[in-house]
PyMOL commands that place a pseudoatom at each C-alpha (Angstrom):
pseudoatom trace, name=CA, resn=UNK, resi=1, chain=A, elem=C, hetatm=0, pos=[0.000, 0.000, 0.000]
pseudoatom trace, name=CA, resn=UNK, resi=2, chain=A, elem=C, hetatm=0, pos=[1.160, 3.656, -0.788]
pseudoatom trace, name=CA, resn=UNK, resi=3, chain=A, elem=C, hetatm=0, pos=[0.535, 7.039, 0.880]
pseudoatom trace, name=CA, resn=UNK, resi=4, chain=A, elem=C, hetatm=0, pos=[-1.400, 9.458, -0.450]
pseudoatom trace, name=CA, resn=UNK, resi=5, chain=A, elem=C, hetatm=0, pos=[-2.086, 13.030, -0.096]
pseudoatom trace, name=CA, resn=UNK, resi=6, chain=A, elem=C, hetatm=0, pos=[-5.826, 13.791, -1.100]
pseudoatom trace, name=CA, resn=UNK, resi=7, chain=A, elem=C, hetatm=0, pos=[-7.581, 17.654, -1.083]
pseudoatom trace, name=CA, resn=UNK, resi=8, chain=A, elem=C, hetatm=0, pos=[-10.471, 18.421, -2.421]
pseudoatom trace, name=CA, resn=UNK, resi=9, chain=A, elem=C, hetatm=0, pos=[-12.627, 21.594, -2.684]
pseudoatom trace, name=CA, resn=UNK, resi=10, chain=A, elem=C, hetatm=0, pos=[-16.616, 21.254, -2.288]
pseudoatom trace, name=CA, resn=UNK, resi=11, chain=A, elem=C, hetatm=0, pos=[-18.766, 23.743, -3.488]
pseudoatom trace, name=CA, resn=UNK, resi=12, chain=A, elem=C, hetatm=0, pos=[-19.359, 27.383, -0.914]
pseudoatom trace, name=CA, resn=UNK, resi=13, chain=A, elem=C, hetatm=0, pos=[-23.397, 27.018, -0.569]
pseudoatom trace, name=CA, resn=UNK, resi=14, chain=A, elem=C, hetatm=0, pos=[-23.216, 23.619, 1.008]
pseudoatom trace, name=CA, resn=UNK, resi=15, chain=A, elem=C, hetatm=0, pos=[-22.794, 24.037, 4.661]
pseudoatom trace, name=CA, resn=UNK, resi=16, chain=A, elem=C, hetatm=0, pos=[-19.940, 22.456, 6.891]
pseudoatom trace, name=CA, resn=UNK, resi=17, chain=A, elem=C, hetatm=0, pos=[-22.092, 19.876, 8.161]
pseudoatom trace, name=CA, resn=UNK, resi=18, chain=A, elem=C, hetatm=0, pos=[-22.332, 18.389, 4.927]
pseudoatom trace, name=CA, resn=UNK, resi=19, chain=A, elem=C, hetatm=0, pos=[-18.774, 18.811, 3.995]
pseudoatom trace, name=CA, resn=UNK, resi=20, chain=A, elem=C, hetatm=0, pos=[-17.587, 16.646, 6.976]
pseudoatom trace, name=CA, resn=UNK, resi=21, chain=A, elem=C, hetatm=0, pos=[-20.573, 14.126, 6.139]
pseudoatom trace, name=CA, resn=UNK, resi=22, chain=A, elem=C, hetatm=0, pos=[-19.322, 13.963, 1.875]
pseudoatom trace, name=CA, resn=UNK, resi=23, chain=A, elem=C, hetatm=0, pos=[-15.570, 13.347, 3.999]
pseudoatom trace, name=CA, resn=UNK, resi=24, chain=A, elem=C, hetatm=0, pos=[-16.749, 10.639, 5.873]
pseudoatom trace, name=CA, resn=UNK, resi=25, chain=A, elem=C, hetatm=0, pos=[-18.559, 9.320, 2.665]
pseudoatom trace, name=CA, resn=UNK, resi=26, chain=A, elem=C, hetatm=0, pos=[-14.935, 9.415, 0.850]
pseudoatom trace, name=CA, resn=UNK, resi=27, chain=A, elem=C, hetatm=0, pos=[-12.634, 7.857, 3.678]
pseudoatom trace, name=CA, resn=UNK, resi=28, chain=A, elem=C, hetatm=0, pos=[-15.106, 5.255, 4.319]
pseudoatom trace, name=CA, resn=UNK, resi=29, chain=A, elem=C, hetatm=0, pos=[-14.480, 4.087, 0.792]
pseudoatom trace, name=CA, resn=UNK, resi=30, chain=A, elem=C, hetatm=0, pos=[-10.629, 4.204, 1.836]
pseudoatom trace, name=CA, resn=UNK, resi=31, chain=A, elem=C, hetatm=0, pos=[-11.107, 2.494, 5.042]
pseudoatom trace, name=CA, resn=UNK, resi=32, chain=A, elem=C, hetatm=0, pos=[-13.370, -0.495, 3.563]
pseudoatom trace, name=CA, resn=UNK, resi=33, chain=A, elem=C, hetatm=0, pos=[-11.230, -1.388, 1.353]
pseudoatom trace, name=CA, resn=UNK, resi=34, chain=A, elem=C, hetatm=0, pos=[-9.118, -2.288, 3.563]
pseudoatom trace, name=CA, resn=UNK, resi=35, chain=A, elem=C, hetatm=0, pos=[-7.207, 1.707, 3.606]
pseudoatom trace, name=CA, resn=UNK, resi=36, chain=A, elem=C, hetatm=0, pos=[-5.956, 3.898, 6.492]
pseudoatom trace, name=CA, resn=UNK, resi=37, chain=A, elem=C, hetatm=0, pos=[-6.554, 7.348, 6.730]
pseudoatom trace, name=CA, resn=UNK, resi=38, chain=A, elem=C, hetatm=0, pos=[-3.677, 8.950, 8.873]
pseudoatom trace, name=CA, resn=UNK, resi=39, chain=A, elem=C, hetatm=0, pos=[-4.428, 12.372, 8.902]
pseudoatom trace, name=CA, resn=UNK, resi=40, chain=A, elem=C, hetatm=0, pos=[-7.674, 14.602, 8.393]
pseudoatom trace, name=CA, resn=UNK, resi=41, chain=A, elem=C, hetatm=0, pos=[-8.205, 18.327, 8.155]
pseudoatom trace, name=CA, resn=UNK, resi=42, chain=A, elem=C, hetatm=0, pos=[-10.843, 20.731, 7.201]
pseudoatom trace, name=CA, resn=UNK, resi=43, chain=A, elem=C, hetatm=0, pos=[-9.128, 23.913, 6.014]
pseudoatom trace, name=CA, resn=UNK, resi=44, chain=A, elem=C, hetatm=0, pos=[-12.433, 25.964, 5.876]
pseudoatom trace, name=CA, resn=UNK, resi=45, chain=A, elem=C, hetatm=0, pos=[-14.206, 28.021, 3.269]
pseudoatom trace, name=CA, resn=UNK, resi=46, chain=A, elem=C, hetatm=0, pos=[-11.719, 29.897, 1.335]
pseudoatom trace, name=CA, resn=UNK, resi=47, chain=A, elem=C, hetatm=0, pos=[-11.577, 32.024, -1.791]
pseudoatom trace, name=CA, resn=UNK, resi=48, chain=A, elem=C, hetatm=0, pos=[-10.289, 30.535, -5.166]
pseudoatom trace, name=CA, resn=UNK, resi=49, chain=A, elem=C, hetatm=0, pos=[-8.316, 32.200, -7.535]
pseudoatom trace, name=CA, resn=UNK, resi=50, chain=A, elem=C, hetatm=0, pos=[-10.387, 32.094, -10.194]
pseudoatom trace, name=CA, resn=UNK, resi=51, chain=A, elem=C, hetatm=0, pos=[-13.953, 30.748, -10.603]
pseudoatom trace, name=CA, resn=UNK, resi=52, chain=A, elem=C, hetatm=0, pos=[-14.968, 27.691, -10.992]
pseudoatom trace, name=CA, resn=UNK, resi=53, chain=A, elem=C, hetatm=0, pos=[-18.071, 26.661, -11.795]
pseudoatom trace, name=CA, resn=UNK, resi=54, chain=A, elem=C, hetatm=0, pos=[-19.743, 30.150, -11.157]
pseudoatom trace, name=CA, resn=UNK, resi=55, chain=A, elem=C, hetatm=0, pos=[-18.328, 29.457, -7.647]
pseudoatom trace, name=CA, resn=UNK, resi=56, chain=A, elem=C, hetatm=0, pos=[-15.859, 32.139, -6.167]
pseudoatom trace, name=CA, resn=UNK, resi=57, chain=A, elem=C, hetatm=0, pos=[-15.174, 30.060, -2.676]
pseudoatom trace, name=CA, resn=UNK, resi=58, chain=A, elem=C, hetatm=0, pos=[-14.839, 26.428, -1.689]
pseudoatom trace, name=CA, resn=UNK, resi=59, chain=A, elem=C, hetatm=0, pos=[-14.361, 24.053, 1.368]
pseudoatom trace, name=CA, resn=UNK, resi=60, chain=A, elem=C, hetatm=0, pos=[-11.079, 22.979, 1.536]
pseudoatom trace, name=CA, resn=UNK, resi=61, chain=A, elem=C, hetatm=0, pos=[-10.621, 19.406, 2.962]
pseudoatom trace, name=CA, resn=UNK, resi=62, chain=A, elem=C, hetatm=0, pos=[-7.238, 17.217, 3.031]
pseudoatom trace, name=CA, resn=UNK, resi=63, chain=A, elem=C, hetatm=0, pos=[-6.944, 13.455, 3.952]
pseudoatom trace, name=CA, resn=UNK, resi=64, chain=A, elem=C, hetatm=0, pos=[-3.241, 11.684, 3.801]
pseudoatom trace, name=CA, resn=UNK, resi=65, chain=A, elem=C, hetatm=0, pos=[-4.552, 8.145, 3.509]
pseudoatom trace, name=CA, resn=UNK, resi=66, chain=A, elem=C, hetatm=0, pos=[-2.767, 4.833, 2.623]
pseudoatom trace, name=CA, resn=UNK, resi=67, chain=A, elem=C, hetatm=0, pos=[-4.337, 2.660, 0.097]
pseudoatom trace, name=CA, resn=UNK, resi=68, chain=A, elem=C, hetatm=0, pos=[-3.891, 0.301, -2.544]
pseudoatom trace, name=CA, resn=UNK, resi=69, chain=A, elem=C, hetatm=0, pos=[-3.803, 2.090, -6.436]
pseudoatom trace, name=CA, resn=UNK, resi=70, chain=A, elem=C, hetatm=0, pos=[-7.242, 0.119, -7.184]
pseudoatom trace, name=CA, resn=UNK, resi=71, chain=A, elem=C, hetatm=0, pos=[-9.434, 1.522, -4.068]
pseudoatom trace, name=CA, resn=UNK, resi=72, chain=A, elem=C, hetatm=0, pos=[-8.038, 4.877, -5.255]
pseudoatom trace, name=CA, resn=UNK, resi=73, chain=A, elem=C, hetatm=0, pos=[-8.837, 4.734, -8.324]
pseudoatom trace, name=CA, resn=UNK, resi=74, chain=A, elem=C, hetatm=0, pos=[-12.570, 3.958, -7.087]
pseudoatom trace, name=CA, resn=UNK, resi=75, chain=A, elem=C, hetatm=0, pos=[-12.163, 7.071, -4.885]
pseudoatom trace, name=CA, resn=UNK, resi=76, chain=A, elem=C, hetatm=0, pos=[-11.631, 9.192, -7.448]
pseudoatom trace, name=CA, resn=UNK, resi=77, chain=A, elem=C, hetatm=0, pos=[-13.931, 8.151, -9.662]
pseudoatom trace, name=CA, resn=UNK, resi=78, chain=A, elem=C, hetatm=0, pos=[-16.502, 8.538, -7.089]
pseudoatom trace, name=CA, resn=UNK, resi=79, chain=A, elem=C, hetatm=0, pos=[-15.550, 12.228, -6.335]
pseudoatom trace, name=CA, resn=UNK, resi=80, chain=A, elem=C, hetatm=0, pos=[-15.960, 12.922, -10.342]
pseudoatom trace, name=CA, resn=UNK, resi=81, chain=A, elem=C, hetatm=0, pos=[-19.027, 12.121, -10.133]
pseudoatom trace, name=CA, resn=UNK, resi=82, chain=A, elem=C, hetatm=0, pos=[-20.022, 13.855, -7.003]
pseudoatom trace, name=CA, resn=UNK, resi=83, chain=A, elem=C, hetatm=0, pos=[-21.599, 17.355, -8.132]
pseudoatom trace, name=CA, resn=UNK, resi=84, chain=A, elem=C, hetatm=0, pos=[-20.532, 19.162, -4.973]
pseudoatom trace, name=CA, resn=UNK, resi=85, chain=A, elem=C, hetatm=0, pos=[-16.961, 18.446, -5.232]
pseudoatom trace, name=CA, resn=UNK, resi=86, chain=A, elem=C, hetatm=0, pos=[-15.302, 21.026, -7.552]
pseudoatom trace, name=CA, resn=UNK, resi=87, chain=A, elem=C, hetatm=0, pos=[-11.888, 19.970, -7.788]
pseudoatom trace, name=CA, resn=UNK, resi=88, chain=A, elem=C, hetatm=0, pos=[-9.485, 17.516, -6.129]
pseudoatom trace, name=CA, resn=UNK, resi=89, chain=A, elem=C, hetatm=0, pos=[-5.765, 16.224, -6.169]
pseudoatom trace, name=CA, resn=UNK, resi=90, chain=A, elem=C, hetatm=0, pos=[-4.443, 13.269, -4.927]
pseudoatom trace, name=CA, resn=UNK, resi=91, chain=A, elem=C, hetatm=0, pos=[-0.323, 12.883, -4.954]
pseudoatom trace, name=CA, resn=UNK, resi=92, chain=A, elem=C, hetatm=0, pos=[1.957, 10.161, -4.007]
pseudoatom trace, name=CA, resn=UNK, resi=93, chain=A, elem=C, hetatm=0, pos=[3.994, 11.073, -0.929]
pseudoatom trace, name=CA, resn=UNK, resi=94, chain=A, elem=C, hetatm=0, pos=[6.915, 9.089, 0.575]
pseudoatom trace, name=CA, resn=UNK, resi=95, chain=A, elem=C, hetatm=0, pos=[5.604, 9.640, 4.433]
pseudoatom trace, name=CA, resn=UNK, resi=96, chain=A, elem=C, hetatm=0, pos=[2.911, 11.222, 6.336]
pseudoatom trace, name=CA, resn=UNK, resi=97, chain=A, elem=C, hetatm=0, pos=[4.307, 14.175, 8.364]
pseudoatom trace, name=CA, resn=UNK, resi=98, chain=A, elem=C, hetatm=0, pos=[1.869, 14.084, 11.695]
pseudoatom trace, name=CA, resn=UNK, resi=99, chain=A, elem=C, hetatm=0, pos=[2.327, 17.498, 12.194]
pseudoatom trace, name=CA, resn=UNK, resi=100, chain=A, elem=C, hetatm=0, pos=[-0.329, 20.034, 11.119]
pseudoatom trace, name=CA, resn=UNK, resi=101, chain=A, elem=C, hetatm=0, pos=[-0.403, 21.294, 7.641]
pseudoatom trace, name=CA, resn=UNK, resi=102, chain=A, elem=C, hetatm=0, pos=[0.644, 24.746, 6.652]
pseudoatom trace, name=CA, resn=UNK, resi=103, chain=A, elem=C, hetatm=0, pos=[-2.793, 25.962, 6.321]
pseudoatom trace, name=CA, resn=UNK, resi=104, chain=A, elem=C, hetatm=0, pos=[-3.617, 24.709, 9.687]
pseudoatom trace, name=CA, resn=UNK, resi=105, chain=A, elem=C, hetatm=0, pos=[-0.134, 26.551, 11.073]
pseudoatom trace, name=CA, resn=UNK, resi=106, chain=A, elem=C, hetatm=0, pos=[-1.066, 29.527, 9.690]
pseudoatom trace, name=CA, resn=UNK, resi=107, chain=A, elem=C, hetatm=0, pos=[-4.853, 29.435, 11.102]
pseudoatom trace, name=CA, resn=UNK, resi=108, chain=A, elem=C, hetatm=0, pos=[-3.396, 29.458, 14.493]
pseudoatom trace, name=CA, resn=UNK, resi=109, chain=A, elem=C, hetatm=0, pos=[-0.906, 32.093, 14.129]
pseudoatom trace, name=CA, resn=UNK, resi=110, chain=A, elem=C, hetatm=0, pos=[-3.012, 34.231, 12.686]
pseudoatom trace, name=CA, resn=UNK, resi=111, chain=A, elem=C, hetatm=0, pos=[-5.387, 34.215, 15.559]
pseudoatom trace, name=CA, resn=UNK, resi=112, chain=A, elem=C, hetatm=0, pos=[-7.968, 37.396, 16.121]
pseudoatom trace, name=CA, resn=UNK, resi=113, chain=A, elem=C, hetatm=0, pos=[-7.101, 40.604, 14.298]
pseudoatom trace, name=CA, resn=UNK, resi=114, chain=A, elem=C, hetatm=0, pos=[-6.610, 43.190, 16.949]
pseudoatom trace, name=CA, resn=UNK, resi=115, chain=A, elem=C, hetatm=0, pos=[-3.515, 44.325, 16.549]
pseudoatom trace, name=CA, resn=UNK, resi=116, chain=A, elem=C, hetatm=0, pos=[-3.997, 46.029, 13.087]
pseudoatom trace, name=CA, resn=UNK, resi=117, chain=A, elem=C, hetatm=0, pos=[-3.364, 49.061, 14.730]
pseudoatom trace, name=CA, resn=UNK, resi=118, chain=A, elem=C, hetatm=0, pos=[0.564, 48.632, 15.213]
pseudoatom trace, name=CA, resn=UNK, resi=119, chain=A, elem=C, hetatm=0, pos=[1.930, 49.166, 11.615]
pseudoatom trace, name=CA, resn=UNK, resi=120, chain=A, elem=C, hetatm=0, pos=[5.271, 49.867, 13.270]
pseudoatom trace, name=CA, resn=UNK, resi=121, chain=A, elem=C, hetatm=0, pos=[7.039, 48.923, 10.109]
pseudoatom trace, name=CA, resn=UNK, resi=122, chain=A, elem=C, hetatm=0, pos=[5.556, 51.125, 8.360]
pseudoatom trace, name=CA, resn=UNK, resi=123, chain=A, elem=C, hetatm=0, pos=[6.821, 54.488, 9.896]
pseudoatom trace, name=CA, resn=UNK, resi=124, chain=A, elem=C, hetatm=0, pos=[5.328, 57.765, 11.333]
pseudoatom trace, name=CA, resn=UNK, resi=125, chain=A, elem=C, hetatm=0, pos=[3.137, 58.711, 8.381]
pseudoatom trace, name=CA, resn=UNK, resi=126, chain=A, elem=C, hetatm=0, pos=[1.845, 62.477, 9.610]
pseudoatom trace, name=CA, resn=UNK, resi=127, chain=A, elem=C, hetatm=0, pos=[5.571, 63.217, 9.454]
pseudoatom trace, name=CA, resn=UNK, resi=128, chain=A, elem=C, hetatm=0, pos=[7.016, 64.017, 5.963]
pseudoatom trace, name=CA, resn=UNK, resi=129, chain=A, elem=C, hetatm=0, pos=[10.640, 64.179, 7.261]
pseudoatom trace, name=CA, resn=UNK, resi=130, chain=A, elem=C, hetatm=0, pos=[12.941, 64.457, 4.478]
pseudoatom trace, name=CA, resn=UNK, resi=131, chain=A, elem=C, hetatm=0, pos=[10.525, 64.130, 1.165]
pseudoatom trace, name=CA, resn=UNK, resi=132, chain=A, elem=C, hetatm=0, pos=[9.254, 67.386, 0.140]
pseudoatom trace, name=CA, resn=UNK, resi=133, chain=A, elem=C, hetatm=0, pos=[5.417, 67.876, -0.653]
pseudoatom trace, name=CA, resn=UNK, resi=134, chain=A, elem=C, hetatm=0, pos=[4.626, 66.795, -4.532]
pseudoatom trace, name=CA, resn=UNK, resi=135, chain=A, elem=C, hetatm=0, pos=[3.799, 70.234, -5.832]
pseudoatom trace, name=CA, resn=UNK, resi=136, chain=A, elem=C, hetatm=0, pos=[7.007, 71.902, -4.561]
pseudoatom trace, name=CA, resn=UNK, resi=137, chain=A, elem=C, hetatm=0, pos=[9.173, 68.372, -6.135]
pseudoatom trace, name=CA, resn=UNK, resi=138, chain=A, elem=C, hetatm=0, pos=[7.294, 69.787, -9.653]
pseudoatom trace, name=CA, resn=UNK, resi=139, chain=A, elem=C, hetatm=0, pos=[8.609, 73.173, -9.100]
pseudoatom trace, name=CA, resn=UNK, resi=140, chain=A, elem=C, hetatm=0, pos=[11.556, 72.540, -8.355]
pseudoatom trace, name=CA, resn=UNK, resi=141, chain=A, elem=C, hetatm=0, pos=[12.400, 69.662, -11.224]
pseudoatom trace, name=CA, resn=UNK, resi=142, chain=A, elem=C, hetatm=0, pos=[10.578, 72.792, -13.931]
pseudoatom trace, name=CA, resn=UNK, resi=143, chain=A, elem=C, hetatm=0, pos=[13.541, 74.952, -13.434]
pseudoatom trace, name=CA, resn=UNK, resi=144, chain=A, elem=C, hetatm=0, pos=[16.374, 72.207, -13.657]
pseudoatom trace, name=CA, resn=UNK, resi=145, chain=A, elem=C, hetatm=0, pos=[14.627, 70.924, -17.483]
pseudoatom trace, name=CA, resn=UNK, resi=146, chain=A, elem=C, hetatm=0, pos=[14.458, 74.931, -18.216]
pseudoatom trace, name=CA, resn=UNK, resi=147, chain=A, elem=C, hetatm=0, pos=[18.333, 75.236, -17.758]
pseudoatom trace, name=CA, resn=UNK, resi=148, chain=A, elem=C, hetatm=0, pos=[19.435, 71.452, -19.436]
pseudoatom trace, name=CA, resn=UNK, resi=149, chain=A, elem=C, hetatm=0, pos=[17.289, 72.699, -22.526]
pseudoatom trace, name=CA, resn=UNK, resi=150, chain=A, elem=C, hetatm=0, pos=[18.878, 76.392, -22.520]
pseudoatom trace, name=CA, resn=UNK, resi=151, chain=A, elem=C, hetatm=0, pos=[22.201, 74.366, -22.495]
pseudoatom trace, name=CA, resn=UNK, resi=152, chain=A, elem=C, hetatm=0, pos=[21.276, 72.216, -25.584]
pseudoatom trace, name=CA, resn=UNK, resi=153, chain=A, elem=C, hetatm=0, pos=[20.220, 74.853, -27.650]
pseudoatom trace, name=CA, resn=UNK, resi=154, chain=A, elem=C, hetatm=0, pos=[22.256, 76.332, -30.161]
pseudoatom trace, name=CA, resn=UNK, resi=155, chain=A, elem=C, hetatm=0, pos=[23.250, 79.941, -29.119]
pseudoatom trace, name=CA, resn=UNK, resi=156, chain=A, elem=C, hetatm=0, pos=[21.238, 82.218, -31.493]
pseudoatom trace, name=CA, resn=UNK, resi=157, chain=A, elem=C, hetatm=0, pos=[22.612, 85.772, -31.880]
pseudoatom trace, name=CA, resn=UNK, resi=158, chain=A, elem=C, hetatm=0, pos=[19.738, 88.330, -33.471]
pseudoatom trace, name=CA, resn=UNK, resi=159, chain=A, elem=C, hetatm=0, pos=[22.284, 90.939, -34.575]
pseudoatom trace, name=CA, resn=UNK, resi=160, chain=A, elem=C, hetatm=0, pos=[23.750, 88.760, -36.881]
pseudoatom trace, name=CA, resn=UNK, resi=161, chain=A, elem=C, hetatm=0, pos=[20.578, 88.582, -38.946]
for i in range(1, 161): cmd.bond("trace and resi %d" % i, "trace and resi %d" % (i + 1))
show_as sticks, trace
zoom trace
């Protein structure tokens, strides 16, 4: 048997509820044939990054399972023909990592949003400091072109004429 790494992306008006039910539905396939699933996780509703299927979100959901190629073969057939599930991908890994995925990592990290206040990085912005205003940089740069033309011009004399 190999290992597997299986997401798939259901469609944004069915609720969670029904998500986790259509994941049971696929690892029980895994897991009567005779299948382990090692490692589950439900990644939430997130935005695509481009439509599909007039859809502009989807339920993420990732299984690493170990099977044999002919039970996944039946799993995948079985989420082609499932109308809720938009897309999936199944890849051959060498191991399961037990360790959450990115996704979740970055989930937990990100946490509640109350410190979008602090944009320390980003500097004082009420003080200009060193950059002058825009309309006195325009002044300023009119001058300089005035004298570089001047000084590419050919000198012109009107008493000569």
């Amino acid at each position: 048997m190999r290992l597997y790494e299986s997401v798939f992306i259901a469609r944004q008006d069915i609720s969670s509820q029904q998500v986790e039910s259509m994941a049971d539905e696929f690892a029980g396939i895994i897991t009567n044939a005779g299948g382990k699933i090692h490692k589950r996780e439900y990644w939430g509703l997130r935005s695509l990054a481009y439509r599909i299927k007039k859809n502009r979100k989807g339920h993420y959901i990732m299984f690493n399972l170990e099977t044999d190629g002919a039970t996944l073969k039946e799993y995948e057939r079985i989420m082609g023909l499932n109308e809720d599930v938009l897309r999936f991908l199944n890849i051959r890994i060498e191991e399961v990592d037990e360790a959450p995925s990115i996704i979740m990592q970055n989930k937990g990290e990100r946490g509640d949003r109350s410190d979008r206040g602090d944009r320390g990085d980003r500097g004082d912005r009420g003080d200009r400091g060193s950059r002058p205003p825009r309309q006195e940089a325009a002044a300023e740069a009119k001058p300089a072109e005035a004298a570089a033309e001047a000084e590419a011009a050919p000198a012109t004399d009107s008493s000569e004429e």
